[in-house]
C-alpha positions in Angstrom: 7.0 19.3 4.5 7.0 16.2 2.2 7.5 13.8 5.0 4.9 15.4 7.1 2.5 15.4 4.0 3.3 11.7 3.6 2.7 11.1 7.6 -0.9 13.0 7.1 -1.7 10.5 4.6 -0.4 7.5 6.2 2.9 6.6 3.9 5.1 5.2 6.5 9.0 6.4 4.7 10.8 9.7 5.2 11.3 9.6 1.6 12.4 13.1 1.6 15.8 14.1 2.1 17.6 17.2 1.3 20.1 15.1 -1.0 17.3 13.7 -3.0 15.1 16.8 -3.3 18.2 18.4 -4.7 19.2 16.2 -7.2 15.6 15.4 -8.6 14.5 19.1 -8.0 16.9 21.2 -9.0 19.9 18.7 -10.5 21.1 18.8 -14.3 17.8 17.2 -15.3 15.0 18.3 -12.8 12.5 16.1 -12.7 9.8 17.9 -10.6 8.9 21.6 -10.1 8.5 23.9 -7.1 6.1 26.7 -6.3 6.4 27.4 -2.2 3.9 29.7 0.2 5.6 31.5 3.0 3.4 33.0 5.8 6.1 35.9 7.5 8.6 35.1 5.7 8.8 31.7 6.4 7.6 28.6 4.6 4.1 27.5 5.0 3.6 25.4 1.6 4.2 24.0 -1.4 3.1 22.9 -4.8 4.7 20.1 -6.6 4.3 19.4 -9.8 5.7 18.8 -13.4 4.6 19.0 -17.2 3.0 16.1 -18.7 0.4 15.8 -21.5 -3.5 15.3 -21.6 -4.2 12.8 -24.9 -7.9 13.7 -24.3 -7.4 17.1 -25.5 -4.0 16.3 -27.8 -2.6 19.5 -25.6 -0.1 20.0 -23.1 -0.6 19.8 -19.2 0.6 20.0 -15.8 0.1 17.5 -12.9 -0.3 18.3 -9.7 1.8 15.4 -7.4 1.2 17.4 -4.0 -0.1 20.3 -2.7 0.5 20.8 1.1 0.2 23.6 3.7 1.0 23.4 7.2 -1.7 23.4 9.9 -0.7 26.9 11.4 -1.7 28.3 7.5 -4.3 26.4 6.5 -7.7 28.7 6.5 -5.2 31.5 5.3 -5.4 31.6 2.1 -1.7 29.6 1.2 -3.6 26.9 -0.5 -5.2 29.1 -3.0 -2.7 30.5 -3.6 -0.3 27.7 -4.4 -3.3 26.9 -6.7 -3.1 30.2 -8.5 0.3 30.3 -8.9 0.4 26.5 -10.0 -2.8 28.3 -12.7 -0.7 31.0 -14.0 2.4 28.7 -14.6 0.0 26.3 -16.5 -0.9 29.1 -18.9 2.7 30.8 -19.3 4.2 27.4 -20.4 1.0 27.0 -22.2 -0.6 23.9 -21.1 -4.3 24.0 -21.1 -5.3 21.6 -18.0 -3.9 21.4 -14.4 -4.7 17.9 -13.1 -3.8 16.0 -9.8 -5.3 13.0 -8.0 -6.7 13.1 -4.0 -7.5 10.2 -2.1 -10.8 9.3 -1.0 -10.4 9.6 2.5 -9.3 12.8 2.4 -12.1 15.0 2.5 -10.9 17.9 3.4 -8.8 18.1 0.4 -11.7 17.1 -1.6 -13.5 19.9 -0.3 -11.0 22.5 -0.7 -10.4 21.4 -4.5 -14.6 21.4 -5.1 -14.4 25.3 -3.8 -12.3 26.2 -6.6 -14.1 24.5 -8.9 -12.6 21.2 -9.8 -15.9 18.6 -10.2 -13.9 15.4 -9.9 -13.4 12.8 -12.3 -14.1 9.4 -12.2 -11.0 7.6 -12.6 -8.9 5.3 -10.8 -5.0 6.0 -10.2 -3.1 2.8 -10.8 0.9 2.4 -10.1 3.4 0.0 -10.1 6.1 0.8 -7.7 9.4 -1.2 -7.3 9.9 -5.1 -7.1 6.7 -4.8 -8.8 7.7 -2.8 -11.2 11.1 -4.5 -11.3 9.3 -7.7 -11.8 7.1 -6.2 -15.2 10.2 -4.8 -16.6 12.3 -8.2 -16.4 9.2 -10.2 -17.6 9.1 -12.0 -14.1 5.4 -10.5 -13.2 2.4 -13.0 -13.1 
């Protein structure tokens, strides 16, 4: 579901792989958590995420990286309820935000988030990814 989330979007890798997902996921040190939907047993979703920290507020947090449901659940109610769960999580390990970014272009998602009540905020999502960030590291960025 990662790699069709990442086709929706336009990212051209298969970044997932089983190997991978393990060993960041659910390895000695996880780096990510997991909340998935299932529509008859079978999964229909998933909520990734992972605690961070909101300095705006000085209190703990949890950030949303995806949130994905598969066409044949969408309109079903899987999405809100990844949401909820991802809500309840956020309070049991008692962080006081849930945050995520959504790209522009993706209205629909943009839409769905508005309906449960998140305004939008006005920020721009930055990132340095690999030889670039390679390059900042080793001092050999411009």
């Amino acid at each position: 579901m990662g790699n069709a989330l990442n086709r929706e979007l336009g990212v051209d890798v298969e970044s997932f792989t089983t190997e991978r997902i393990l060993e960041d996921g659910f390895g000695a040190a996880p780096k990510f958590s997991l909340l998935v939907a299932e529509m008859g047993g079978v999964p229909a979703g998933y909520a990734l995420y992972h605690a961070s920290y909101d300095s705006d507020i000085a209190a703990p947090s949890l950030w949303l990286v995806d949130l994905y449901v598969e066409e044949r659940a969408r309109r079903a109610g899987a999405g809100r309820a990844l949401m909820r769960a991802l809500a309840r999580e956020a309070l049991r390990s008692g962080a006081r935000t849930v945050a995520w970014c959504v790209q522009d272009r993706n209205e629909r998602a943009i839409a769905f988030y508005r309906a449960l009540g998140a305004p939008g905020l006005p920020v721009h999502v930055m990132e340095l990814r690999d030889e670039k960030l390679s390059a900042l590291a080793d001092g050999t960025s411009p």
